[in-house]
N, C-alpha and C positions, 0 to 999 in steps of 0.2 A: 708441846706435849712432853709429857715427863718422862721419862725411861721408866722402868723396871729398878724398885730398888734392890741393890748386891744384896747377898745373904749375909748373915754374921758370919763373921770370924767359927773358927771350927773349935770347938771347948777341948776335943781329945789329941791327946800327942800322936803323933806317927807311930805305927808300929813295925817293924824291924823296916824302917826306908818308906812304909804305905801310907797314904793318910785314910785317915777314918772316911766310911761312906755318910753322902750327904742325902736325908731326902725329902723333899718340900711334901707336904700332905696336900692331897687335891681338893678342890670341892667333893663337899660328898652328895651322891647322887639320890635323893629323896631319902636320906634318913638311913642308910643302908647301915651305918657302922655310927653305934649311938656311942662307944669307946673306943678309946686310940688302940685297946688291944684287939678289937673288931677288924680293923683296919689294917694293923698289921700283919696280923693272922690271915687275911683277905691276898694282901701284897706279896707276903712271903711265906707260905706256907707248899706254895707250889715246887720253890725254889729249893728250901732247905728242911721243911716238915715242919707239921705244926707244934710237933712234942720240940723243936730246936725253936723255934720262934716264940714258946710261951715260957723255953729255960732263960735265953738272953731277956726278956721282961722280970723274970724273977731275979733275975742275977742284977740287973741296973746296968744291961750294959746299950738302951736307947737312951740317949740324954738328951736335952733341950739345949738351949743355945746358952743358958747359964750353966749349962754341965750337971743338971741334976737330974738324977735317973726317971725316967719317964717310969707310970705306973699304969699298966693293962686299962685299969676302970678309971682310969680321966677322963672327961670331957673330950672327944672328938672336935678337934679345933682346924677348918679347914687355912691352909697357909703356914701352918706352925712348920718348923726345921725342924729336925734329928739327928741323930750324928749315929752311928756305931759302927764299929770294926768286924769286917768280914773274918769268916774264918778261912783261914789258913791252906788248901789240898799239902797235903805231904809234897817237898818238892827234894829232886837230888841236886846237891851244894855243884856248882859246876866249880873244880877244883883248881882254880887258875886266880890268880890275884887279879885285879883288877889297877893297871897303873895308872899313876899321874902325871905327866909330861909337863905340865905347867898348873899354876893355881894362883889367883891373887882375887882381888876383894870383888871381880866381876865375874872371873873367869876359873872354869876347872876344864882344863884338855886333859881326855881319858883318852889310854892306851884299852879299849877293850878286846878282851880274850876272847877268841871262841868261843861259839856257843852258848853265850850271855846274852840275851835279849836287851833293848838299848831301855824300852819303858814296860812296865805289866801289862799283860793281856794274855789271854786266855789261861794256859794255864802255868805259865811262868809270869810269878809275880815277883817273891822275894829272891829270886836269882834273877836278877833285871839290874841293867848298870846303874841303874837312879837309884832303886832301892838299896843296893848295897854301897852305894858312893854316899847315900843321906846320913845311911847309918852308919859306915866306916869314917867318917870326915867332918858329919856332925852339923851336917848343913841341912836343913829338914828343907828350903823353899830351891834347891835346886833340878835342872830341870834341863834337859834336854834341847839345841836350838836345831837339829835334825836327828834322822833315825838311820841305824846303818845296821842290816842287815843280822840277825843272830849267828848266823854262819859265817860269817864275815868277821874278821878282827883288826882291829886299829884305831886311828883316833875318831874322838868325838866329844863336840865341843858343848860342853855345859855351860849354863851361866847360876851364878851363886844366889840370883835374886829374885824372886819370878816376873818383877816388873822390867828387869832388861832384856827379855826372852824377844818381844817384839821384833827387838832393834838388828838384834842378830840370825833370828830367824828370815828378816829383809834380805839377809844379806846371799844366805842359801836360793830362797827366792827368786831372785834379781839375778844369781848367776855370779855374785862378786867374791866367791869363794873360789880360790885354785885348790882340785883335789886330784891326788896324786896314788895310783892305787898299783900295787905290786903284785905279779899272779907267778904260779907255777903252771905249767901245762906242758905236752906235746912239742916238739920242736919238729917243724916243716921246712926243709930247707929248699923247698919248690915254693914257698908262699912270699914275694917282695913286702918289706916291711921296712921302715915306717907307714901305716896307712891309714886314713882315717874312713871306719865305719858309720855307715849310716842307715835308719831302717825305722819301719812304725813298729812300737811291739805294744802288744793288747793283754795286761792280766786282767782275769776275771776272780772276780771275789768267789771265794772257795774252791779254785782252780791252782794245785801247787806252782806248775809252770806257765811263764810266760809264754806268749808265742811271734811270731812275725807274719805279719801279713802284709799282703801290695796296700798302698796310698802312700800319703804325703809321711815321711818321716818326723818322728814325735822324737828320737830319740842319735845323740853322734859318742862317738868313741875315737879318740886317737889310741892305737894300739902297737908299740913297739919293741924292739927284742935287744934287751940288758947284753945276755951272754945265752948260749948253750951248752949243753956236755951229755954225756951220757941219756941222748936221746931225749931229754927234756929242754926247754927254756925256761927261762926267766924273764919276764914281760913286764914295761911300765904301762902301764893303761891310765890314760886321761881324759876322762868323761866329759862333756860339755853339758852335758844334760842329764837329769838324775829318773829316769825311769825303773821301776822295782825288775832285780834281776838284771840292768842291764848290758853291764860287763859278762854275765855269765853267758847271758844270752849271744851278744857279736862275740867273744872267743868262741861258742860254739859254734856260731854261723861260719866262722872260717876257718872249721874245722880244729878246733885247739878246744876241747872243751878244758877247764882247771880242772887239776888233778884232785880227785875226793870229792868231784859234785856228785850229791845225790840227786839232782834234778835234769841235768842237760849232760850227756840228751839222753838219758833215759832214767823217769822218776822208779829211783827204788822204795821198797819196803823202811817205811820208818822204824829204826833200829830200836826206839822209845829211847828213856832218859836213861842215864848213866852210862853211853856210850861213846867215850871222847878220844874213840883211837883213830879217827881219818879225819882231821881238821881241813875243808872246803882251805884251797892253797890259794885264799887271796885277802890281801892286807891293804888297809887304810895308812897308808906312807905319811901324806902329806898334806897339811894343811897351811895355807896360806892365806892372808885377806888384811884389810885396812880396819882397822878396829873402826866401828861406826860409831863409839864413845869418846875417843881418845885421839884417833887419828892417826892411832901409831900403827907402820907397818906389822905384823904378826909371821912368823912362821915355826912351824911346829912339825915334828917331825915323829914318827912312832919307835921304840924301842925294840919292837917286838920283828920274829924273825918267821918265814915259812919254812917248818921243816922238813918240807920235801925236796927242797932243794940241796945238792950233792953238798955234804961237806957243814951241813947245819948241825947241833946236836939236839 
């Protein structure tokens, strides 16, 4: 039996790092939309109005897979592609570069900044590290091989090609990535340390925090102490397991929540956008793994510093 053949190729360029949206027209259901502008209008009028869905028709901005502007009174063609570019929400620039730690013909390891989102989704799109790494680098097919929290800053491993993403995504997977993460918090001098953490934790979709519950552990943390001073430490934390939240979550379990969470342990008032004066005090140090291309050992290391920690600027 045959697959499903691919769609074509996308006619429109990327816009500032996005690609254009894709959308297969459905069968139509006894006759309902005797034109593609019926259809569209149908589709998206809910979404964005229908005086905005019949200006992008006038404007040419639905194209076919040869790139020519779809016209409202065509023929309703069930299977036919589309292509157009969303618009935009106003977003605020999150004011931090975006570094590059390493780059060659497979590979881009990102130093990401705070408060940069790793891919678009809801409503940060064009401040997203992919988006702004396409368009500052010039690589429109790069892409992400995991995601590392918005509030979170440090590396994160791209790859250049979308057809290598597989290989390296295996590797996340599988567990064959050493990742090496650095926090600010609390210093307890009653708390024995080196220890390794272990616990199930359950996020629920549209629930900010994570939680912990009894059963079988889902999720481990080695969690140990660099230095102290001035009533704070400085912590490496070495996950074995990638659950959302989950460093936040064991430093708070044992009483050390990171200094600047707004979630653990107790979720505040979202400040909205433009607010980047308490950076979440925990960084993506280190990355290490056997390249699954090459064979070559890899390590990589972040640039970037916590400035909560005494003596940073």
């Amino acid at each position: 039996m045959r697959g499903r053949a691919r769609p074509p190729a996308a006619p429109l360029p990327q816009r500032a790092g996005v690609d254009a949206v894709r959308v297969r027209l459905p069968a139509d259901p006894g006759g309902a939309w005797p034109t593609l502008g019926d259809h569209l209008l149908d589709r998206f009028a809910g979404a964005v109005g229908a005086g905005r869905v019949r200006a992008m028709l006038a404007d040419g901005c639905f194209v076919g897979a040869d790139g020519v502007p779809a016209g409202a009174g065509e023929p309703y063609t069930a299977g036919r592609y589309l292509w157009f570019h969303r618009d935009f929400a106003p977003e605020v620039r999150v004011p931090f570069p975006v570094g590059v730690v390493h780059r060659d013909e497979r590979l881009v390891i990102a130093d990401k900044p705070h408060f940069l989102s790793t891919t678009p989704r809801g409503r940060h799109v064009t401040q997203t590290l992919v988006a702004r790494l396409r368009d500052e680098l010039g690589l429109p097919e790069l892409q992400p091989a995991h995601r590392l929290d918005r509030l979170t800053a440090g590396l994160v491993l791209c790859v250049v090609r979308a057809g290598d993403r597989g290989a390296y995504q295996t590797l996340f997977r599988d567990r064959l990535v050493r990742k090496e993460y650095e926090a600010v918090a609390a210093y307890d001098p009653g708390l024995t340390l080196p220890r390794t953490v272990r616990s199930r934790i359950v996020k629920e979709r549209g629930v900010i925090a994570a939680r912990e519950e009894p059963g079988t552990a889902n999720s481990e943390s080695r969690v140990g102490l660099l230095e102290h001073r001035d009533g704070l430490g400085r912590y490496r934390l070495l996950p074995a397991t990638g659950r959302t939240h989950q460093l936040r979550v064991h430093m708070n379990s044992l009483g050390l929540p990171l200094v600047n969470d707004p979630v653990y342990p107790v979720v505040e008032p979202d400040p909205g956008p433009g607010d980047f004066g308490r950076p979440l005090q925990l960084l993506a140090r280190v990355l290490e793994f056997t390249d699954p291309v090459t064979g070559e050992p890899h390590r990589f290391e972040s640039g970037l510093r916590l400035a909560a920690w005494p003596g940073v600027d």
